[in-house]
PASEBA-1860 file (N, C-alpha, C; in nm, 3 decimals):
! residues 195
1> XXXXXXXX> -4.299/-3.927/-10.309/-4.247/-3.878/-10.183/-4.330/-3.932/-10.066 ~ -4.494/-3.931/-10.103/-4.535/-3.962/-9.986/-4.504/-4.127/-9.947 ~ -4.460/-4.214/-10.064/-4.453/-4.339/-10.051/-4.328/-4.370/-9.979 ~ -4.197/-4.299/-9.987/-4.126/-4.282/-9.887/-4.152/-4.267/-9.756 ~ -4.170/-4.166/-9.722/-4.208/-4.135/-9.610/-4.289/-4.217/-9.531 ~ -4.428/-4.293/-9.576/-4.503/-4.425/-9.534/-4.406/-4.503/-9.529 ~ -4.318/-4.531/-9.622/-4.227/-4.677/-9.599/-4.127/-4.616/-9.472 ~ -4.091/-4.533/-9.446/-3.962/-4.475/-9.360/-4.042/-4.490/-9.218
9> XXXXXXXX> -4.151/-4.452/-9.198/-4.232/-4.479/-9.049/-4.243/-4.597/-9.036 ~ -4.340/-4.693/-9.144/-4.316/-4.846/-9.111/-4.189/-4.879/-9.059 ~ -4.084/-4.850/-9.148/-3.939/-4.907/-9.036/-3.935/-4.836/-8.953 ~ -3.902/-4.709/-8.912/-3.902/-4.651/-8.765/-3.984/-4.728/-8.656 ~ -4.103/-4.752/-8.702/-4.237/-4.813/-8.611/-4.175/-4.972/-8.562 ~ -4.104/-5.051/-8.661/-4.064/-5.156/-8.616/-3.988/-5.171/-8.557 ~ -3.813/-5.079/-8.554/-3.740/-5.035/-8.474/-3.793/-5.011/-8.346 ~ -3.882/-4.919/-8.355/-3.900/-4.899/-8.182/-3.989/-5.028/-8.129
17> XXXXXXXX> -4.102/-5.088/-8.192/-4.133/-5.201/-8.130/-4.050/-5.314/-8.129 ~ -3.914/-5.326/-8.160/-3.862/-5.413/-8.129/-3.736/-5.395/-8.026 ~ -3.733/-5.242/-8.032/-3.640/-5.215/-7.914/-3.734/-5.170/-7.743 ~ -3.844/-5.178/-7.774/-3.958/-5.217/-7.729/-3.974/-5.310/-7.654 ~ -3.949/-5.455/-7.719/-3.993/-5.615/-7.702/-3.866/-5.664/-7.761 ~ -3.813/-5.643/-7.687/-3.633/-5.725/-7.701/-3.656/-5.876/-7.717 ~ -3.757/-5.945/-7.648/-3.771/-6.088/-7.699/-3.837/-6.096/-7.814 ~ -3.827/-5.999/-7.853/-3.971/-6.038/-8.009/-3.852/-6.128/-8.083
25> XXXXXXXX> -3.712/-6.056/-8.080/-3.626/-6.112/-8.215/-3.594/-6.251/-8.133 ~ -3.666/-6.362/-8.185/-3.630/-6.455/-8.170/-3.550/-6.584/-8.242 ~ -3.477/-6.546/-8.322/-3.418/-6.606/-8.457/-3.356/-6.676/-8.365 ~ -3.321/-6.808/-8.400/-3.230/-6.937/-8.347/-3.070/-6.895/-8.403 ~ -3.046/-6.821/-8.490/-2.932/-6.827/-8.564/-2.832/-6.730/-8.443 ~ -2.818/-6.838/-8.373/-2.717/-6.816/-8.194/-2.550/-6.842/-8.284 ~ -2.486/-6.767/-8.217/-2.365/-6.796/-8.188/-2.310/-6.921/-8.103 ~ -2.177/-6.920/-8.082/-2.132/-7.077/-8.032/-2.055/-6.995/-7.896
33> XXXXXXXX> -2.141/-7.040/-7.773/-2.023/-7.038/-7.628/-2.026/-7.140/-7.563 ~ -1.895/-7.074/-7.483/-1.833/-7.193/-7.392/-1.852/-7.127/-7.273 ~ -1.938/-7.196/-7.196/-1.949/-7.138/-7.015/-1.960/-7.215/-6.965 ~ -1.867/-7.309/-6.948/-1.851/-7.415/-6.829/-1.930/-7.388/-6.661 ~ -2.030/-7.501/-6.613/-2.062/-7.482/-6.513/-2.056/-7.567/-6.386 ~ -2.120/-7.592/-6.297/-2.107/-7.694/-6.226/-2.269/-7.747/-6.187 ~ -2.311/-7.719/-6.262/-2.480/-7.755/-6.251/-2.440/-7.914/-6.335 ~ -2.600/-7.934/-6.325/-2.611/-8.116/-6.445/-2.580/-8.118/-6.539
41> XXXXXXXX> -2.513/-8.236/-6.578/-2.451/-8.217/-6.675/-2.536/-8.202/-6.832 ~ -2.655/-8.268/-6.830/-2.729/-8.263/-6.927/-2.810/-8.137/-6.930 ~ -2.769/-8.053/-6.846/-2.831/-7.889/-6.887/-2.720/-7.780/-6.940 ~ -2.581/-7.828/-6.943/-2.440/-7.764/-6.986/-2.522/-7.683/-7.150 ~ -2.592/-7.766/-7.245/-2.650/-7.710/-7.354/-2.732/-7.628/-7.330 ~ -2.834/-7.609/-7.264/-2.931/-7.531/-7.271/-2.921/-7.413/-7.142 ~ -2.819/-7.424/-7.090/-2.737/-7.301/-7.009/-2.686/-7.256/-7.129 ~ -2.585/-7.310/-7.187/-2.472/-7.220/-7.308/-2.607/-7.141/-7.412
49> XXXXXXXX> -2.710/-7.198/-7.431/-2.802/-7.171/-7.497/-2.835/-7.065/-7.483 ~ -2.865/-7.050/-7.319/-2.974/-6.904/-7.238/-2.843/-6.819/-7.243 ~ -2.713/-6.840/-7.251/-2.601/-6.739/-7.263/-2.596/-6.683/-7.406 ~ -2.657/-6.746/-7.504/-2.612/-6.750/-7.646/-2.742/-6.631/-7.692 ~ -2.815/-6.661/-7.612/-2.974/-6.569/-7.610/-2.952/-6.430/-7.558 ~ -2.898/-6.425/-7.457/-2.827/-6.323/-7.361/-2.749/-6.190/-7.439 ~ -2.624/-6.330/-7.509/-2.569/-6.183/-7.594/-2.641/-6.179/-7.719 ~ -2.748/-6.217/-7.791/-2.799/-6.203/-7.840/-2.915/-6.063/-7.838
57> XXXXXXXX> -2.939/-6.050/-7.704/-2.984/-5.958/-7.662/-3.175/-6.000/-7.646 ~ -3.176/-6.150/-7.656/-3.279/-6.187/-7.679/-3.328/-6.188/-7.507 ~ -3.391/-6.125/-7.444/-3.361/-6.114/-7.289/-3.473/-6.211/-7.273 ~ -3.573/-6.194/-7.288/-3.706/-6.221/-7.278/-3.679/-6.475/-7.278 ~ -3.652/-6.441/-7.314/-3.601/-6.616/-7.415/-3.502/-6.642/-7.319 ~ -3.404/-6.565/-7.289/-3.269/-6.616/-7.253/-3.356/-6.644/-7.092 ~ -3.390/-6.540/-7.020/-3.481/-6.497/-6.892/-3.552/-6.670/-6.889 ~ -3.671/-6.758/-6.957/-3.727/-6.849/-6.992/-3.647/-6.970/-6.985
65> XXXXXXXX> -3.515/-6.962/-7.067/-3.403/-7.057/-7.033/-3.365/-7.118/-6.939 ~ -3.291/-6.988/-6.891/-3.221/-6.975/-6.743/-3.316/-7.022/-6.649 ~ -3.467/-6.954/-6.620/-3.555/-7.014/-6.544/-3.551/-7.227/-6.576 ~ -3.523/-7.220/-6.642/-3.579/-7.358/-6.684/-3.468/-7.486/-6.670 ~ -3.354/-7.390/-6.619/-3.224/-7.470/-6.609/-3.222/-7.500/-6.453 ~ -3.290/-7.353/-6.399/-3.286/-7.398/-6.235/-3.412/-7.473/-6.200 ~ -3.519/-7.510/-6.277/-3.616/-7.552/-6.227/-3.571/-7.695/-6.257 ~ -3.506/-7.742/-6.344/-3.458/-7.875/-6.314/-3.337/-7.878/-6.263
73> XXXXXXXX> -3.248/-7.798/-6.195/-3.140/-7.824/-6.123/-3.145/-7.714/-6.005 ~ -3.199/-7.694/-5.917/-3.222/-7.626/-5.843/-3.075/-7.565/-5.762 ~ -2.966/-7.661/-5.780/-2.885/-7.653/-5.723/-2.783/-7.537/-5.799 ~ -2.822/-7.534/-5.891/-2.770/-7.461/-6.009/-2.736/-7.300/-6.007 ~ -2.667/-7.252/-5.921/-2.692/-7.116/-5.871/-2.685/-7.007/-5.977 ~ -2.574/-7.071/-6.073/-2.552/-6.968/-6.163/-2.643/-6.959/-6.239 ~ -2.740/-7.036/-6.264/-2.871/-6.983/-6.347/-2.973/-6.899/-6.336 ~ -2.973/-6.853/-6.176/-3.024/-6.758/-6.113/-2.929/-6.641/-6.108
81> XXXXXXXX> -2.805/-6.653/-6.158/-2.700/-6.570/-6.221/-2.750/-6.479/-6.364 ~ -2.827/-6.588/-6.425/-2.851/-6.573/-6.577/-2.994/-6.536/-6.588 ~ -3.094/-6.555/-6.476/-3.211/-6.448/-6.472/-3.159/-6.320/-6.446 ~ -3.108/-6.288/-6.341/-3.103/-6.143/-6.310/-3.004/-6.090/-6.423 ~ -2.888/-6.140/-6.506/-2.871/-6.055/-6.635/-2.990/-6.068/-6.708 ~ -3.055/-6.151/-6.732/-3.189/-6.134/-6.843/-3.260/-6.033/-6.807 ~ -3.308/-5.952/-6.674/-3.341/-5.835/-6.634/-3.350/-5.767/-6.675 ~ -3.196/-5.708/-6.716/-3.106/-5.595/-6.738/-3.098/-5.554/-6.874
89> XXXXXXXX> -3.175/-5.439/-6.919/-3.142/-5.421/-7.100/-3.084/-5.292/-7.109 ~ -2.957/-5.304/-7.086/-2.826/-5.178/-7.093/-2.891/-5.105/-7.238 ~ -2.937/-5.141/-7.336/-2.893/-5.122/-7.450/-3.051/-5.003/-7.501 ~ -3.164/-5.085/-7.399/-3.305/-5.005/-7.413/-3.314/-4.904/-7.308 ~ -3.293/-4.939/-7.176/-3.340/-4.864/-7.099/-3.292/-4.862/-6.959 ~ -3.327/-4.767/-6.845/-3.245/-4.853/-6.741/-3.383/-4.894/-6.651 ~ -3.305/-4.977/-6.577/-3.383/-5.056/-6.510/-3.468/-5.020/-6.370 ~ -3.587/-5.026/-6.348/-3.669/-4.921/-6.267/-3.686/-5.045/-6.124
97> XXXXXXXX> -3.739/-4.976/-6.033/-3.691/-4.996/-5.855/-3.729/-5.153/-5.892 ~ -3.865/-5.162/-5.933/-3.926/-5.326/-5.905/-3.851/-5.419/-5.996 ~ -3.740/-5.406/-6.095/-3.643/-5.478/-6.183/-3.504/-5.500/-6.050 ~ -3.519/-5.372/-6.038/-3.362/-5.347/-5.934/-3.390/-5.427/-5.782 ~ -3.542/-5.479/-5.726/-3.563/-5.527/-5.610/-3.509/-5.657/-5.708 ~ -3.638/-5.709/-5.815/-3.586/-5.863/-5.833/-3.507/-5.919/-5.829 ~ -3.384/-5.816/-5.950/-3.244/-5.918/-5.950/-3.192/-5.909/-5.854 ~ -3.192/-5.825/-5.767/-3.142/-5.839/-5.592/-3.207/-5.964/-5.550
105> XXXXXXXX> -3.324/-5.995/-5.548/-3.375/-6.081/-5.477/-3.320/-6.230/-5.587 ~ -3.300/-6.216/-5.666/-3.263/-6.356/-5.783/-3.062/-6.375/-5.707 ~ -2.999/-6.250/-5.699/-2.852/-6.262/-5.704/-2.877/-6.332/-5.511 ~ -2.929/-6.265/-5.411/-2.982/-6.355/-5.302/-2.959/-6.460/-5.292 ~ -3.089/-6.520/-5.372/-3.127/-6.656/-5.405/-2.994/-6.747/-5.422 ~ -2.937/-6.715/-5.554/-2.798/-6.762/-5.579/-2.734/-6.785/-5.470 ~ -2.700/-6.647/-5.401/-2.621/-6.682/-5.272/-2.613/-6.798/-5.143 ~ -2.768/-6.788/-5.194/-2.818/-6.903/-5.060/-2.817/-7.064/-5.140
113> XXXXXXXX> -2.879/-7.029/-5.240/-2.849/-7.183/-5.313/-2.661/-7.221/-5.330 ~ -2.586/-7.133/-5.328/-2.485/-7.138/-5.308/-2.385/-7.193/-5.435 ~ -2.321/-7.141/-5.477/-2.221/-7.136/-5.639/-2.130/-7.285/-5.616 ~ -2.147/-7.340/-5.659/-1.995/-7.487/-5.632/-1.881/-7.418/-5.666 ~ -1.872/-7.360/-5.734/-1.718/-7.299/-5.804/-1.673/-7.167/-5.751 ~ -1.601/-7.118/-5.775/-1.519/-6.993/-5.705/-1.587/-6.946/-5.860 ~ -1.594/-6.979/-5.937/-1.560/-6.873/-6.115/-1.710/-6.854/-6.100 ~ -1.802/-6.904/-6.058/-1.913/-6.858/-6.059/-1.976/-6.829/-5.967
121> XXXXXXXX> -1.919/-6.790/-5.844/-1.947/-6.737/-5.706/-1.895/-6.587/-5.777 ~ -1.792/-6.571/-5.824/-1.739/-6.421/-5.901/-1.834/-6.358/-5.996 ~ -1.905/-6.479/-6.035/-1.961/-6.381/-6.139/-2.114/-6.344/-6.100 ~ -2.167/-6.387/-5.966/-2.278/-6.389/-5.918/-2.265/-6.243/-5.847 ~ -2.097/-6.209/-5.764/-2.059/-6.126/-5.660/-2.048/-5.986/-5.790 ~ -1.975/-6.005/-5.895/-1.980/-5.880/-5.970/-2.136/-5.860/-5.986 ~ -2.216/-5.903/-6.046/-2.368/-5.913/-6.072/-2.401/-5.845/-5.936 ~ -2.411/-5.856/-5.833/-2.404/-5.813/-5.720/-2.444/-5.676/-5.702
129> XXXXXXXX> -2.291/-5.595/-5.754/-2.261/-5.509/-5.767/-2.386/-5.410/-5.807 ~ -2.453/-5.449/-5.917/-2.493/-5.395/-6.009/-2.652/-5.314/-5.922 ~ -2.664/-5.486/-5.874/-2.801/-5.491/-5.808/-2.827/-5.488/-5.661 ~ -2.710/-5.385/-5.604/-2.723/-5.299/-5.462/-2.816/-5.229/-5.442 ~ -2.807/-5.163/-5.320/-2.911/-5.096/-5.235/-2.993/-5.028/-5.333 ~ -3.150/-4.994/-5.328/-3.240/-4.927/-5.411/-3.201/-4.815/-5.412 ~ -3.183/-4.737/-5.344/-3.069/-4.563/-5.361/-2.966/-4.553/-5.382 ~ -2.907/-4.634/-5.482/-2.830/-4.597/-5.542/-2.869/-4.566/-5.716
137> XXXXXXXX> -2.787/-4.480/-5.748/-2.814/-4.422/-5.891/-2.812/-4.525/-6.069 ~ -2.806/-4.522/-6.125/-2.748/-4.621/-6.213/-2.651/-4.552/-6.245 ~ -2.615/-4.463/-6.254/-2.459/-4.451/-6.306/-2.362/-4.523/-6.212 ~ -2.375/-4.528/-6.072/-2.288/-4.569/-5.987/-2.286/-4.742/-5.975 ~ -2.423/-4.813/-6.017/-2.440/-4.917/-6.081/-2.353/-4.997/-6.151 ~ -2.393/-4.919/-6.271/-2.287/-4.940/-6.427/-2.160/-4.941/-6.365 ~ -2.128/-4.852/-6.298/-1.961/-4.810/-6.282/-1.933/-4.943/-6.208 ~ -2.013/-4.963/-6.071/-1.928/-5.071/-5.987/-1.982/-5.219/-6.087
145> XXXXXXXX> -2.035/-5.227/-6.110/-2.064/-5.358/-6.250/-1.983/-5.322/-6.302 ~ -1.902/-5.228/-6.376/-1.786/-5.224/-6.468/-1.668/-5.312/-6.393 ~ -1.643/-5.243/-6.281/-1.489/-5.222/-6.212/-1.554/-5.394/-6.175 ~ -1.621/-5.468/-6.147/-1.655/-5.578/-6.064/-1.639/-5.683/-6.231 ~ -1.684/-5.650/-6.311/-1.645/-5.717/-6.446/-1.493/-5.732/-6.484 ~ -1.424/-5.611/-6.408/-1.294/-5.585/-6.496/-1.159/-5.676/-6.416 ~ -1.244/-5.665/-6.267/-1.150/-5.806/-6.174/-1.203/-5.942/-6.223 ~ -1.326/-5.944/-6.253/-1.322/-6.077/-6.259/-1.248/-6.150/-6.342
153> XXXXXXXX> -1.243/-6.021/-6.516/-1.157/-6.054/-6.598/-1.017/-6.116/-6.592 ~ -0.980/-6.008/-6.502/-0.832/-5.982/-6.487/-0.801/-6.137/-6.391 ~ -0.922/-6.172/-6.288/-0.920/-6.321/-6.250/-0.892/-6.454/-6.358 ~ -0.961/-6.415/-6.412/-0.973/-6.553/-6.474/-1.000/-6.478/-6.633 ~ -0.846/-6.454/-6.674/-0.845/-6.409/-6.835/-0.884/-6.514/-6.901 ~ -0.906/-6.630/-6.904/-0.956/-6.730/-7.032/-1.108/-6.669/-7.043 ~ -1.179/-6.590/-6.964/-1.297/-6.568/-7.018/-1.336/-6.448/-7.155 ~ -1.190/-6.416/-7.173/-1.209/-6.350/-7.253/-1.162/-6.374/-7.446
161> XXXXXXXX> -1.082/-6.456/-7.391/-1.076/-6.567/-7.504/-1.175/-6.640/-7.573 ~ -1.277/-6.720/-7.445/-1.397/-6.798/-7.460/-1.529/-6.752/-7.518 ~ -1.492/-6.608/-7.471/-1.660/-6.558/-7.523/-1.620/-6.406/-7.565 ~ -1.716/-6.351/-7.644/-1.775/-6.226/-7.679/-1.858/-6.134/-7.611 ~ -1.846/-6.126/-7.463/-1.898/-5.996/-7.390/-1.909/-5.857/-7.423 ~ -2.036/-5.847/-7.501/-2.042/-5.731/-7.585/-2.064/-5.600/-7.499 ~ -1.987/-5.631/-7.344/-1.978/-5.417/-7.326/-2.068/-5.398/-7.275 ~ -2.211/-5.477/-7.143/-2.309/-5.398/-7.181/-2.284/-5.329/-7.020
169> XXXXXXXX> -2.215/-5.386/-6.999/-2.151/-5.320/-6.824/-2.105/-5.162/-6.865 ~ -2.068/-5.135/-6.962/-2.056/-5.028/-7.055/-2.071/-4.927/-7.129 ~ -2.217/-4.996/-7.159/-2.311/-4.940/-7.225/-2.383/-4.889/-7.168 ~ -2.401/-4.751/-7.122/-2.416/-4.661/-7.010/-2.386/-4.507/-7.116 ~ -2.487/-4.397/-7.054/-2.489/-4.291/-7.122/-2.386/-4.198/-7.065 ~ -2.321/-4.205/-6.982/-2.224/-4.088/-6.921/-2.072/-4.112/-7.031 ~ -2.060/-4.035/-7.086/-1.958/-4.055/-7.153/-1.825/-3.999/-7.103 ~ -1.861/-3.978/-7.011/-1.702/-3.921/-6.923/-1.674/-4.013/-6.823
177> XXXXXXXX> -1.732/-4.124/-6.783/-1.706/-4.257/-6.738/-1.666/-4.314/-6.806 ~ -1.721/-4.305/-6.975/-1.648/-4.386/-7.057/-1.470/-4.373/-7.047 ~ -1.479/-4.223/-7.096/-1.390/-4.178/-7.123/-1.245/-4.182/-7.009 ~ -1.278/-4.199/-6.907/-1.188/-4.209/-6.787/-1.165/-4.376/-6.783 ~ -1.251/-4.420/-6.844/-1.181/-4.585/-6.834/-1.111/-4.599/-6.948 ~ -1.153/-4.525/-7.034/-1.024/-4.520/-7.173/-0.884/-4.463/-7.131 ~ -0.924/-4.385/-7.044/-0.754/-4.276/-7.048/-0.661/-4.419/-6.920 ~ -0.778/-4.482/-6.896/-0.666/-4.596/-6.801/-0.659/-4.711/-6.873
185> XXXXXXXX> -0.708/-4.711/-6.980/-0.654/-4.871/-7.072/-0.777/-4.968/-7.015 ~ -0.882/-4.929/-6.987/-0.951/-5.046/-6.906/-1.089/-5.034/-6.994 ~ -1.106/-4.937/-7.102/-1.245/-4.971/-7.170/-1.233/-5.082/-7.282 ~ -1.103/-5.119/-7.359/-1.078/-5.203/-7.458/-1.135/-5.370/-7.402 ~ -1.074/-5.350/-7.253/-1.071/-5.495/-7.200/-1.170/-5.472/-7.142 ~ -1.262/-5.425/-7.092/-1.405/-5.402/-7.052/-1.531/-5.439/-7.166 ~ -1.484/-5.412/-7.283/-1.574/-5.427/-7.411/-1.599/-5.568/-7.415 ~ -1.475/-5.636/-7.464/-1.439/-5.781/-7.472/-1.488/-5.831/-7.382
193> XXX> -1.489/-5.825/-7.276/-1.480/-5.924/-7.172/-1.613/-5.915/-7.073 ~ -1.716/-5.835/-7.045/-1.775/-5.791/-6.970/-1.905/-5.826/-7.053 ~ -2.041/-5.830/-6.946/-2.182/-5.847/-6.944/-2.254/-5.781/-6.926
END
């Protein structure tokens, strides 16, 4: 019994240090996306890469990527798109004032470096959303990141075809937010489709 119990804390103990250190899991064994951009063309791989890290949940790595896509393409707005989701860990914790100044100050940045495309000027402006004024709550966050995910969708449905947006606009503890986007048909296509 007691050898149970020692073995049952060792895993508990690793669980939490790894929900802990979200970059610890660093396994290469990525999934395959398609996120067309308008940055260089010889960084199209290692953007899809820092996205592949992303829903991976590998934040820490994906965060390193993304940095590394705008430091050789500066022009590259949406990669400063793809720091401020690396920020964000819906899934551990929420995100405290000096996380919530940065990606404000990263989604900025974007703005001023300026998106070439309309599809990724949208997805900089939902991101946006998320990372408004410091008084605001995170539930009201999540929510307008939801509703700002769910136009963009509804913009440009091939993104939901293309990729696996695992919900994390979503993934939020109020379950009566959930539940009110279910009773309108909008949590199914929110799951799919959303960041």
């Amino acid at each position: 019994m007691h050898r149970l119990v020692s073995a049952l804390s060792v895993v508990l103990m690793a669980l939490v240090f790894i929900a802990a250190h979200p970059g610890a899991q660093t396994s290469e064994r990525l999934g395959s996306v398609t996120f067309p951009t308008s940055c260089a063309a010889d960084l199209q791989k290692p953007f899809e890469r820092a996205v592949s890290l992303l829903h991976s949940f590998v934040y820490e790595d994906a965060q390193a990527q993304f940095e590394d896509v705008f430091k050789k393409d500066p022009h590259c707005a949406i990669a400063l798109w793809g720091e401020a989701m690396s920020i964000y860990y819906p899934l551990w914790f929420q995100p405290n004032a000096g996380t919530i100044q940065h990606g404000r100050e990263l989604i900025e940045q974007a703005r001023k470096v300026g998106a070439k495309t309309e599809r990724e000027r949208a997805y900089i402006e939902a991101l946006a959303t998320f990372y408004q004024g410091p008084d605001t709550d995170y539930e009201a966050r999540t929510e307008a990141y939801a509703h700002a995910m769910e136009n963009l969708a509804t913009r440009y449905p091939e993104i939901c075809g293309r990729s696996h947006w695992k919900g994390s606009s979503i993934a939020r503890q109020n379950t009566t937010v959930l539940a009110s986007q279910r009773a309108s048909g909008g949590a199914k296509r929110l799951f799919m489709c959303t960041i």
